[in-house]
PAFIGU-189162 format. One record per residue (C-alpha): residue number from 1; residue in three letters; x, y, z. Coordinates in Angstrom, 2 decimals. Each point is the difference from the previous one (the first is absolute). Layout:
N
+-----+---------+---------+---------+---------+
! num ! residuo !       X !       Y !       Z !
+-----+---------+---------+---------+---------+
! NUM !     Ala !       X !       Y !       Z !
...
+-----+---------+---------+---------+---------+
//
This chain:
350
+-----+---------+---------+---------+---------+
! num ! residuo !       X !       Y !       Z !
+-----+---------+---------+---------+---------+
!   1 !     Unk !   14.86 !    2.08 !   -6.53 !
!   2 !     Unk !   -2.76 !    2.09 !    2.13 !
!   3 !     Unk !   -0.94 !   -0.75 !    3.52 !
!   4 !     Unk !   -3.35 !    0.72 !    1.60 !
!   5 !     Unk !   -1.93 !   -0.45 !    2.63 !
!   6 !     Unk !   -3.01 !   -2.38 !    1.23 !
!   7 !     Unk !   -2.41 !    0.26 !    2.54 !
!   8 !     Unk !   -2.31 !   -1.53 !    1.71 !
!   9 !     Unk !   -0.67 !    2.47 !    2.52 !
!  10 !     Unk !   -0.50 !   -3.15 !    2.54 !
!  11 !     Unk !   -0.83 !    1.15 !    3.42 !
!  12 !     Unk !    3.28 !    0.84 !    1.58 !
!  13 !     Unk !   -0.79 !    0.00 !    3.85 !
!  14 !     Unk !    0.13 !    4.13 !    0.36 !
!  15 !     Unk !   -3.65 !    1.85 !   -0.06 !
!  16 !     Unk !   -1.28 !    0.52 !   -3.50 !
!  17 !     Unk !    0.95 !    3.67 !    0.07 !
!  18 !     Unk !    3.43 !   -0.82 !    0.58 !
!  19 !     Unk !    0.27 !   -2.63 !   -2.16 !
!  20 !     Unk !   -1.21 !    2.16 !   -2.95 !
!  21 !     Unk !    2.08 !    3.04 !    0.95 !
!  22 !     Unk !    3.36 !   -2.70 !    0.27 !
!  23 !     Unk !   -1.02 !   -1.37 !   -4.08 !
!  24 !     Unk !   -0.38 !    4.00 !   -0.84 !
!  25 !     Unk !    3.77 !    0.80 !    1.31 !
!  26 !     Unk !    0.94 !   -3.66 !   -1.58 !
!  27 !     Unk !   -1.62 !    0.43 !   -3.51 !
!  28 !     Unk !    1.70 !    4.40 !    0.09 !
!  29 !     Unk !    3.64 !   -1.72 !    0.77 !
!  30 !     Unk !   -0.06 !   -2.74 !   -2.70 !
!  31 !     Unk !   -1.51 !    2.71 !   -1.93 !
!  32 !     Unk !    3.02 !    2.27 !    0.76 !
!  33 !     Unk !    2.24 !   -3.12 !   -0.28 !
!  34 !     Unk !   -0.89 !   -0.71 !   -3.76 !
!  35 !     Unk !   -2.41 !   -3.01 !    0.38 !
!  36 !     Unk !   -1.69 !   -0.46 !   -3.38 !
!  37 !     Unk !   -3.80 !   -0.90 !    1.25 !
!  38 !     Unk !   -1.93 !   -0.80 !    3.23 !
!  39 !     Unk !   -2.66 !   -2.56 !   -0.54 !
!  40 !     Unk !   -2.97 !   -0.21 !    2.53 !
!  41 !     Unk !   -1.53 !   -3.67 !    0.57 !
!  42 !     Unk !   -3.92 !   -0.38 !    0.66 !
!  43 !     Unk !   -1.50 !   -2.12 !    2.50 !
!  44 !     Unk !   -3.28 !    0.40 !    2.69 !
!  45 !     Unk !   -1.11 !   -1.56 !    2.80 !
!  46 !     Unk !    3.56 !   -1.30 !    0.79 !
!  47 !     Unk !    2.92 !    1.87 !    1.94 !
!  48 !     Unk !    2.01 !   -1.00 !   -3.24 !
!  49 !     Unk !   -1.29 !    3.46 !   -1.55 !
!  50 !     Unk !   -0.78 !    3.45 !    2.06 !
!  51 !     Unk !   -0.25 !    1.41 !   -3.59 !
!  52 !     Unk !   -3.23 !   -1.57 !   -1.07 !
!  53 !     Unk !   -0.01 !    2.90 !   -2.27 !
!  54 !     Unk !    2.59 !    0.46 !   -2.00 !
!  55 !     Unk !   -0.94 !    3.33 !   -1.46 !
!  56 !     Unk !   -0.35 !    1.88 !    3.53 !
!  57 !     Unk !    3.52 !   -1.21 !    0.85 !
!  58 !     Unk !    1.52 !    0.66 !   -3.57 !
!  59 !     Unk !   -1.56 !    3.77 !   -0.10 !
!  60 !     Unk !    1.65 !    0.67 !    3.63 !
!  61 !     Unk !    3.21 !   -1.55 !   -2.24 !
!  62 !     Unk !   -0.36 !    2.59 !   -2.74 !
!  63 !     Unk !    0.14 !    2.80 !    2.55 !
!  64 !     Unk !    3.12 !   -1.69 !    1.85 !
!  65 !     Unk !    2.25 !   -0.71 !   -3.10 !
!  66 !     Unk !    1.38 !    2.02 !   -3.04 !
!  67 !     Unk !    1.40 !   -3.07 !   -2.49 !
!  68 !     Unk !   -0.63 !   -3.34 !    0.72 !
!  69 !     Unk !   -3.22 !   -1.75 !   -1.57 !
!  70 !     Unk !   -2.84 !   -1.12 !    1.87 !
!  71 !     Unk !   -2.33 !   -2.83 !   -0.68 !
!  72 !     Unk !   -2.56 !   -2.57 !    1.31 !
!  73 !     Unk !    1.28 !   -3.82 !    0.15 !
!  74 !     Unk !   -2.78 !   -0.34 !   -0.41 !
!  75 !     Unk !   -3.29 !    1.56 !   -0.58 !
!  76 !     Unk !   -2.38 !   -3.07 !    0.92 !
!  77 !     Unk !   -2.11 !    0.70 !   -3.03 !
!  78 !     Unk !   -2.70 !   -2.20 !    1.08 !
!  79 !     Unk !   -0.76 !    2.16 !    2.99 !
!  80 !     Unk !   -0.31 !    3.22 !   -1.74 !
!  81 !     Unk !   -2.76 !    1.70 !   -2.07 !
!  82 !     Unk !    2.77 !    0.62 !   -2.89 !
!  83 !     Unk !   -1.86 !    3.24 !   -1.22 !
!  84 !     Unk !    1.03 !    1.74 !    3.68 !
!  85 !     Unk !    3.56 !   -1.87 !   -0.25 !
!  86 !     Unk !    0.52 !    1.65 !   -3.16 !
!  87 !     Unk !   -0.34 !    3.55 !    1.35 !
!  88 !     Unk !    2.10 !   -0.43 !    2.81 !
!  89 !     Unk !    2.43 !   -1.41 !   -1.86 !
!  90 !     Unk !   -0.25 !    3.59 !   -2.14 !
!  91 !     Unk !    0.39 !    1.73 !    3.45 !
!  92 !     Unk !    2.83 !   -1.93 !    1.04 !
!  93 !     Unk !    1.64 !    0.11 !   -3.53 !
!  94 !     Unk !   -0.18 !    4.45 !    0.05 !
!  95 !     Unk !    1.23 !   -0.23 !    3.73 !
!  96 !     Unk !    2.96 !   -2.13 !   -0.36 !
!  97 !     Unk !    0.55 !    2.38 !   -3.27 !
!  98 !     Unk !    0.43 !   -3.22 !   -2.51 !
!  99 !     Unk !    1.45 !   -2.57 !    2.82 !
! 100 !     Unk !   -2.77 !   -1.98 !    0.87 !
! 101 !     Unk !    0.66 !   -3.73 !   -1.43 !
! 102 !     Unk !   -3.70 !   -2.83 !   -0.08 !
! 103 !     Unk !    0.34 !   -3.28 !    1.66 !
! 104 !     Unk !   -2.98 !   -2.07 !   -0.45 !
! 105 !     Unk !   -1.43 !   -3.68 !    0.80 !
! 106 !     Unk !   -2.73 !   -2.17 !    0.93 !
! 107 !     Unk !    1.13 !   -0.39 !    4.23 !
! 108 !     Unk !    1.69 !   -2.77 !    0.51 !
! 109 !     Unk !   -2.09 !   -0.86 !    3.61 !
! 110 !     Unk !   -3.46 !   -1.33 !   -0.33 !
! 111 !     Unk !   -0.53 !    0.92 !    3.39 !
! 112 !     Unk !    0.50 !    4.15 !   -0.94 !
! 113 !     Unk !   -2.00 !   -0.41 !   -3.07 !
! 114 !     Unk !   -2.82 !   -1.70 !    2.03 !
! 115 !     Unk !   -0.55 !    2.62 !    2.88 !
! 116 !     Unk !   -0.86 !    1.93 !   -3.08 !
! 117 !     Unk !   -2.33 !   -2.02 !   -1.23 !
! 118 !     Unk !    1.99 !   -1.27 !   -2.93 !
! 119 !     Unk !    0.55 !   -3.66 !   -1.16 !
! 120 !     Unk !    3.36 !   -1.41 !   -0.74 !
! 121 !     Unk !   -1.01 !   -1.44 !   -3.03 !
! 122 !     Unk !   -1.21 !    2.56 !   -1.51 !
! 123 !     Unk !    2.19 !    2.49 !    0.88 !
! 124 !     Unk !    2.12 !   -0.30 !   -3.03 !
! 125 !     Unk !   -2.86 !    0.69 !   -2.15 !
! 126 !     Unk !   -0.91 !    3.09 !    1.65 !
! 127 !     Unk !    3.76 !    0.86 !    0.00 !
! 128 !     Unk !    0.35 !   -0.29 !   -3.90 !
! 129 !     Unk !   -3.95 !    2.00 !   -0.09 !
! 130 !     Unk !    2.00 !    2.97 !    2.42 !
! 131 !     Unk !    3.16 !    0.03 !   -1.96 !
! 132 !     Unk !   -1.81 !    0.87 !   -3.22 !
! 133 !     Unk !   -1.80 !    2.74 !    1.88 !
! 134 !     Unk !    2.54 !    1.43 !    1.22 !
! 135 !     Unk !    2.02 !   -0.49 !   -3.01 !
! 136 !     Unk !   -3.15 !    1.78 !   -1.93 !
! 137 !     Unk !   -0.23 !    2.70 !    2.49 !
! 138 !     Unk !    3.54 !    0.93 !   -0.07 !
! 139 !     Unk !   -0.24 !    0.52 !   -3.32 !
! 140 !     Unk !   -3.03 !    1.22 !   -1.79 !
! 141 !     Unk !   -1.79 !    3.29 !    0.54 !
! 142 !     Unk !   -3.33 !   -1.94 !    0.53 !
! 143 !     Unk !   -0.49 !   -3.86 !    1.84 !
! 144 !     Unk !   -2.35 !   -2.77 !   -1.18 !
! 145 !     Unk !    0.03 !   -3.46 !    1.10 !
! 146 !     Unk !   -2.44 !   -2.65 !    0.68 !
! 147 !     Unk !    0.43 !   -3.49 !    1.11 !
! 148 !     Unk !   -0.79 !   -2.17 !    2.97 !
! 149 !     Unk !    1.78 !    2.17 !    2.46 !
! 150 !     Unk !   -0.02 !    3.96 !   -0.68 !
! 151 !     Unk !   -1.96 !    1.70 !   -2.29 !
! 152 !     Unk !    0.25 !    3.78 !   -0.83 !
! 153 !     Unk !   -1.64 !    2.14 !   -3.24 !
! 154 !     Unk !    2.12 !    2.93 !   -1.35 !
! 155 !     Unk !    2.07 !    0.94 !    3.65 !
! 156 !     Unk !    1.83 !    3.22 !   -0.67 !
! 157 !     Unk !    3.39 !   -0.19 !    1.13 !
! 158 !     Unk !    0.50 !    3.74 !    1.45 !
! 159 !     Unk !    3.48 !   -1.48 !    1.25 !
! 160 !     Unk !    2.65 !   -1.02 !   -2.18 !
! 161 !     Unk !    3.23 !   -1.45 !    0.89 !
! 162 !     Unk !    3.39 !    2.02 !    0.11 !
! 163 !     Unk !    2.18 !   -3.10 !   -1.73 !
! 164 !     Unk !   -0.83 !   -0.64 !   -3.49 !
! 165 !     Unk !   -2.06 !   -2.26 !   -0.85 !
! 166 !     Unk !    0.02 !   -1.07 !    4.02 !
! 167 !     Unk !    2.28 !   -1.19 !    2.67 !
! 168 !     Unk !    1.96 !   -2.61 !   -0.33 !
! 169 !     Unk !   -1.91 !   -3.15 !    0.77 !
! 170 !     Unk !    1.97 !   -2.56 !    2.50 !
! 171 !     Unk !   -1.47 !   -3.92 !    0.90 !
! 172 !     Unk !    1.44 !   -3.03 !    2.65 !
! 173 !     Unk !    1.62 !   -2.54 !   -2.41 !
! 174 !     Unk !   -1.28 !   -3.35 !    0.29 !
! 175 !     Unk !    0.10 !   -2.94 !   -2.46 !
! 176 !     Unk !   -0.27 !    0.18 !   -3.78 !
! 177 !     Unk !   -3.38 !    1.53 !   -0.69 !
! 178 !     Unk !    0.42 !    2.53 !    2.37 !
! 179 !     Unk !    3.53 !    0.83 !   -2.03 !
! 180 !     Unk !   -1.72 !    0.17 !   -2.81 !
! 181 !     Unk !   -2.64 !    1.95 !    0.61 !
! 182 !     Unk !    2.20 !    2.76 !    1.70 !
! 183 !     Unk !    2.66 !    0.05 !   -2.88 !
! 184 !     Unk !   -3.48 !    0.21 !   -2.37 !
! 185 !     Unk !   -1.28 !    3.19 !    1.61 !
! 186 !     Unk !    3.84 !    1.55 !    0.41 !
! 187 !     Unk !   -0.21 !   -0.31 !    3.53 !
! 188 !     Unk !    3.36 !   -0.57 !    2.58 !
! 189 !     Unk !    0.28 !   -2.21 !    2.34 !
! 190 !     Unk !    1.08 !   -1.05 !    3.35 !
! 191 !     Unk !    0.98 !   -3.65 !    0.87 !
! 192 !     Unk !    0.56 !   -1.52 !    3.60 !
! 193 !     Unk !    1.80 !   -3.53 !    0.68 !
! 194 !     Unk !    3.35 !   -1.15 !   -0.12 !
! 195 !     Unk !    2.88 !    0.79 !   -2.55 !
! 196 !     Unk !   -0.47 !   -2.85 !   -2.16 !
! 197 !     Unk !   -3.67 !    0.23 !   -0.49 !
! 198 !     Unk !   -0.10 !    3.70 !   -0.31 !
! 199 !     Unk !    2.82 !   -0.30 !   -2.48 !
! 200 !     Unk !   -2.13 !   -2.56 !   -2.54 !
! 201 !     Unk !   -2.86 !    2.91 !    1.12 !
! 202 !     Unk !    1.55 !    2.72 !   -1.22 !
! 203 !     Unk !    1.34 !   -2.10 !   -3.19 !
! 204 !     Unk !   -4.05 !   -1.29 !   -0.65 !
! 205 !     Unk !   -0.68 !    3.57 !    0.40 !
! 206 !     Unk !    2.18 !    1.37 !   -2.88 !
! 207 !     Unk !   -0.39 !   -2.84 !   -2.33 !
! 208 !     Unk !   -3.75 !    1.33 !    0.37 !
! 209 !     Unk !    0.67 !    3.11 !   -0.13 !
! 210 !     Unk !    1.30 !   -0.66 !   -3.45 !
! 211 !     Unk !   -2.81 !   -2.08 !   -1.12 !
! 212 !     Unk !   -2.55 !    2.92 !    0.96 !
! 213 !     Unk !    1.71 !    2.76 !   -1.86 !
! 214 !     Unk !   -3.48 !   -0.68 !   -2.35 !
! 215 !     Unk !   -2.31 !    0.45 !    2.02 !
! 216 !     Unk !    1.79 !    2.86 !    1.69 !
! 217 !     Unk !   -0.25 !    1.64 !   -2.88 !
! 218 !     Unk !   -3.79 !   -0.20 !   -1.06 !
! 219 !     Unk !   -0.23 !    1.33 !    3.72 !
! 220 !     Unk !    1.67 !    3.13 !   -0.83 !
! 221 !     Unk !    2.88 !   -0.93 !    2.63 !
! 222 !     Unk !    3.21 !    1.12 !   -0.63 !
! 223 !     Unk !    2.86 !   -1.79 !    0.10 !
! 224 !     Unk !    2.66 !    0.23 !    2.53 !
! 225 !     Unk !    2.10 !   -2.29 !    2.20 !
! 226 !     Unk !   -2.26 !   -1.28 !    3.25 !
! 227 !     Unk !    0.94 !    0.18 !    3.24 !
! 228 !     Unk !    0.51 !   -2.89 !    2.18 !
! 229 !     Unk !   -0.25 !   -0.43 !    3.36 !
! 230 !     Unk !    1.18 !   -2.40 !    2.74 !
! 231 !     Unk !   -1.41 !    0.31 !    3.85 !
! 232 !     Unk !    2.19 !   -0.54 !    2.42 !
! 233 !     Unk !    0.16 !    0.85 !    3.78 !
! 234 !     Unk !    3.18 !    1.77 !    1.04 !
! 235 !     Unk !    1.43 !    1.39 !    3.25 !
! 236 !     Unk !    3.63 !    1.62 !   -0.02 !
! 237 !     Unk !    1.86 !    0.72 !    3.00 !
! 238 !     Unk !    3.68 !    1.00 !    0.79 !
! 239 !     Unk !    0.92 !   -4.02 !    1.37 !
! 240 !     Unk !   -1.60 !   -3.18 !   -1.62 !
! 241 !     Unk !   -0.94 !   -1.04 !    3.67 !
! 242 !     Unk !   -1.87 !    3.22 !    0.48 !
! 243 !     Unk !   -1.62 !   -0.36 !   -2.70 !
! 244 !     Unk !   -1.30 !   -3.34 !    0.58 !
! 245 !     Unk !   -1.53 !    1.38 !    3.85 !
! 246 !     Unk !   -1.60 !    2.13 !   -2.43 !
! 247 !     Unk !   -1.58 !   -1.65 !   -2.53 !
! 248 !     Unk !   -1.12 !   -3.82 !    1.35 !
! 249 !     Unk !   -2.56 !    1.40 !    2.87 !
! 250 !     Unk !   -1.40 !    2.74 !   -2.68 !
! 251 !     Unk !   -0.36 !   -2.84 !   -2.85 !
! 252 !     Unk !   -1.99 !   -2.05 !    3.08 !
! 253 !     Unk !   -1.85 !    2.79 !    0.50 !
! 254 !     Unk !   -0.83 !    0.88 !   -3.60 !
! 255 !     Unk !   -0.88 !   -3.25 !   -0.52 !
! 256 !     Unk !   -2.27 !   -0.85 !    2.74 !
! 257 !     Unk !   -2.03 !    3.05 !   -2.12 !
! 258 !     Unk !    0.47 !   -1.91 !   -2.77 !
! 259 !     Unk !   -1.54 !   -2.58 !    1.09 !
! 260 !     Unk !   -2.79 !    1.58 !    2.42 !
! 261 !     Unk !   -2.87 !    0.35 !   -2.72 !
! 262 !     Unk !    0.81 !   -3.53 !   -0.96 !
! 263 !     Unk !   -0.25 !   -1.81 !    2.89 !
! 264 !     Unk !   -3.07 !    1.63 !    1.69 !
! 265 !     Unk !   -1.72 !   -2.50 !   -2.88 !
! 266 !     Unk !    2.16 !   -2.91 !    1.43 !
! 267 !     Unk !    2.24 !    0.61 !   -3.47 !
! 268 !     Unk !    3.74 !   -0.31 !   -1.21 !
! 269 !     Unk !    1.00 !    3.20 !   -1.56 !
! 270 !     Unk !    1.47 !   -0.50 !   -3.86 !
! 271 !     Unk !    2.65 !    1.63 !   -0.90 !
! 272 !     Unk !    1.97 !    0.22 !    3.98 !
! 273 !     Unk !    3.43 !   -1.14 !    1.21 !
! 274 !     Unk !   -0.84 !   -0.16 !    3.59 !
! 275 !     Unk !    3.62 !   -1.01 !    1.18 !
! 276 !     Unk !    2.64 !    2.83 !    0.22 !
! 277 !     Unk !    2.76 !   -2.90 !   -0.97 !
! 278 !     Unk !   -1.94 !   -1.31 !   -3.07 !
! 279 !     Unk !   -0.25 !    3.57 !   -1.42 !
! 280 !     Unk !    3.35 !    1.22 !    0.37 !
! 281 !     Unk !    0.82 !   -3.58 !   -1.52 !
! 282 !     Unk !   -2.53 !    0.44 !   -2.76 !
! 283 !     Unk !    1.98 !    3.86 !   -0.63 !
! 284 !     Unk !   -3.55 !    1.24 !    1.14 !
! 285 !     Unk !    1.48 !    2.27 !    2.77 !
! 286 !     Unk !    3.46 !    1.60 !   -0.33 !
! 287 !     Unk !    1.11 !    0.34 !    3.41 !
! 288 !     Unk !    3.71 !    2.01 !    0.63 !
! 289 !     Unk !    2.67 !    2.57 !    0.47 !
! 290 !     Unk !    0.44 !    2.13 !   -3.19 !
! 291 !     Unk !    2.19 !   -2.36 !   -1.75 !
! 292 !     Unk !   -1.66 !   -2.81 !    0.82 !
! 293 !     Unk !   -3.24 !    1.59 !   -1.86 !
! 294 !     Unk !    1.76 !    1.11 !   -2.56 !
! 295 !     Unk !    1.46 !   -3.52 !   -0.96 !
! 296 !     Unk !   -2.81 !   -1.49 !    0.53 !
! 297 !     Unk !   -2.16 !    2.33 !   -2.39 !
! 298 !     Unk !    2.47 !   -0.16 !   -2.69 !
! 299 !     Unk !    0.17 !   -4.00 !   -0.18 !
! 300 !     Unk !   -4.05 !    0.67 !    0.22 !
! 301 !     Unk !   -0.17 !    2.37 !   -3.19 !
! 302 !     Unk !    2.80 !   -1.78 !   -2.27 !
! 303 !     Unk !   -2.03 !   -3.23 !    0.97 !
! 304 !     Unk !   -3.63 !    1.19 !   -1.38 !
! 305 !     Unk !    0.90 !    3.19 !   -2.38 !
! 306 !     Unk !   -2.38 !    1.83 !    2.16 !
! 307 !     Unk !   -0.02 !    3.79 !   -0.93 !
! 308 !     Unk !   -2.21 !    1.47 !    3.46 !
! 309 !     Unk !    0.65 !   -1.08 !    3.21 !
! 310 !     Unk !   -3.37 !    0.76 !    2.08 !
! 311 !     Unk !    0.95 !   -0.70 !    3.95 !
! 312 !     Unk !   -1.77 !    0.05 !    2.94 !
! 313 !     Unk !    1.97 !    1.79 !    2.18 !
! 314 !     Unk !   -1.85 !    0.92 !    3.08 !
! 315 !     Unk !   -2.49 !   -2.93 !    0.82 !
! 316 !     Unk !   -1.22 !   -1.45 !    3.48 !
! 317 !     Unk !    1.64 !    0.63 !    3.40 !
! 318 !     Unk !    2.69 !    2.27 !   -1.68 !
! 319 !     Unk !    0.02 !    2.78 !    2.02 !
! 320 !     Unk !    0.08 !    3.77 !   -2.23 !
! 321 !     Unk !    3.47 !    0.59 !    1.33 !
! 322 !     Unk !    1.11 !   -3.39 !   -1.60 !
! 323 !     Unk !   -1.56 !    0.70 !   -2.94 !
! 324 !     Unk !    1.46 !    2.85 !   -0.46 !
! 325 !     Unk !    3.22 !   -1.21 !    0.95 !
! 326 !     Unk !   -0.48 !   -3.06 !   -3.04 !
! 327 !     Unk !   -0.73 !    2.44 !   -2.18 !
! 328 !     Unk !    2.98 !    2.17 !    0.39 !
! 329 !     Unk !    2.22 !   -2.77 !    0.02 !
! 330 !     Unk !   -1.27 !   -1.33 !   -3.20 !
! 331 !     Unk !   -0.33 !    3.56 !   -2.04 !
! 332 !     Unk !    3.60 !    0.83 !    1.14 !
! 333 !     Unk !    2.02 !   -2.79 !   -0.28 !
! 334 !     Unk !   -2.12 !   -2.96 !   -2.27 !
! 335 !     Unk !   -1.52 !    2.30 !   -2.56 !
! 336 !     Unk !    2.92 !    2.09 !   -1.11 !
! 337 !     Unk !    1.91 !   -3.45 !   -0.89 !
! 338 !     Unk !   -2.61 !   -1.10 !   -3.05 !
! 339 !     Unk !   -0.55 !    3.28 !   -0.95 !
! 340 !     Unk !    3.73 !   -0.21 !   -0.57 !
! 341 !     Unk !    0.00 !   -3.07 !   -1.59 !
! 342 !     Unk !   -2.46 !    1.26 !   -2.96 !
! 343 !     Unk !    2.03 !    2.46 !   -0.78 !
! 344 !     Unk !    2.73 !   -2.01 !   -0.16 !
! 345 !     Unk !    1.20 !   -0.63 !   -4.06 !
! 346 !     Unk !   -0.04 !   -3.56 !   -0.99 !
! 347 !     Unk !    3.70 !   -1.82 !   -0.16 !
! 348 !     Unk !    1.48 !   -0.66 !   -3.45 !
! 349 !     Unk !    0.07 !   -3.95 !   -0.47 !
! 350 !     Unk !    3.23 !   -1.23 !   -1.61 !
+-----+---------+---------+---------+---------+
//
């Protein structure tokens, strides 16, 4: 069981300086507290994302922490010229020293997509055209490609990639296909939702994990046991009721920027749990005093089999101090208990 961290890098109230000098000091202490990855969302033209690009933020990351892994999720592939994406990807892979992880996907807003000129519906087939770019680039020692969307002759790739053959390669699981296609091209993934769906998730997930060991393998991939991922927002403090003054006016906040780049177009966002109630309800939010979490989180895990825990730990109104404070809280006294527990041998059945 690993636990990581996920950001949006929403706008938190403080100036932009501050705000980025607060997620530095955040992403060194999880860093010194043994967090196994801190994954960077992408958004523009929303206060949902002052990160709109991931790579500036993640190379300030590489400089700030010594062992956890760093990664996109996700690249919006669609909004990238994936010959430049590939060499900053090399950059980021030699800074970070081997850490840097690859989250990629299509956007999920048509609204983002569209301030840059780029349709909705096509922006899956100019995500699949980017992927096998970048998955050429990554990998050969010269890039050709042609077809409706990007075109280069013979590119030589100067830079080259620390991790062999490239960084792991992380997508948003969705329904079937999108399963399929990530357990195809050895890819982990991160789910959001519920237990129960994100339980039959993660089952879909390995069931096509199995079927694509094929495929995998006329890809070169090797094989290995994925990772997979569940979001959740949490916010640990030393009562429940603290807690809670905590986290319901930051999950307002955060998701008033959730929903900012929607409704400018008069739009429901997908994908949102506006009310605080409903999420904690829907296990969306863990909300508590150390135990509390930690019960919580272990009904959670045995529930879907998860093996990462990604968390969004410092979102909204939270002020730094908070944040801090959750984090603490939650590498002190939540952590150490399932770290505990895996080591733990299994009981002899009679």
């Amino acid at each position: 069981m690993r636990f990581g961290i996920f950001d949006h890098l929403d706008r938190s109230g403080a100036s932009l300086a501050q705000q980025y000098a607060d997620r530095l000091e955040f992403a060194e202490t999880a860093d010194r507290f043994g967090f196994h990855g801190y994954h960077i969302a992408e958004h523009h033209s929303t206060t949902l994302g002052m990160a709109p690009s991931p790579s500036v933020f993640l190379s300030a990351l590489t400089q700030r922490t010594t062992r956890m892994r760093l990664g996109s999720l996700v690249y919006i592939l669609p909004l990238y010229n994936p010959l430049r994406l590939v060499e900053e990807i090399c950059m980021l892979d030699h800074l970070s020293e081997g850490r840097l992880d690859i989250g990629v996907g299509r956007g999920a807003s048509p609204f983002e997509l569209a301030y840059y000129g780029v349709n909705i519906t096509e922006s899956r087939a100019i995500f699949d055209a980017a992927l096998d770019v970048l998955m050429k680039g990554l990998t050969g020692e010269r890039l050709s490609h042609r077809d409706e969307w990007f075109k280069y002759s013979g590119v030589p790739m100067m830079l080259r990639p620390l991790q062999h053959p490239h960084p792991p390669l992380w997508f948003a699981a969705g329904g079937l296909e999108s399963l399929e296609f990530a357990a195809q091209r050895g890819m982990n993934v991160v789910a959001a939702g519920a237990s129960n769906y994100v339980g039959r998730t993660i089952k879909r997930f390995h069931e096509a994990w199995d079927r694509g060991s094929s495929q995998r393998s006329r890809l070169g991939i090797p094989e290995r046991t994925p990772m997979v991922g569940v979001r959740r927002h949490v916010v640990v403090a030393e009562t429940d009721a603290s807690a809670e003054g905590v986290a319901r006016p930051a999950y307002k906040a955060w998701g008033e920027s959730y929903a900012l780049g929607w409704r400018v177009f008069n739009a429901a966002p997908t994908l949102l749990v506006e009310d605080y109630d409903e999420a904690r309800r829907s296990e969306l939010l863990v909300v508590g005093s150390p135990d509390t979490v930690r019960r919580e989180l272990a009904k959670q895990i045995a529930e879907t089999k998860l093996n990462y825990l990604i968390m969004s730990m410092t979102f909204g109104s939270m002020q730094h101090r908070e944040t801090m404070r959750s984090l603490d809280l939650f590498a002190s006294e939540v952590m150490p208990h399932f770290k505990a527990a895996a080591k733990m041998p299994n009981k002899t059945r009679m």
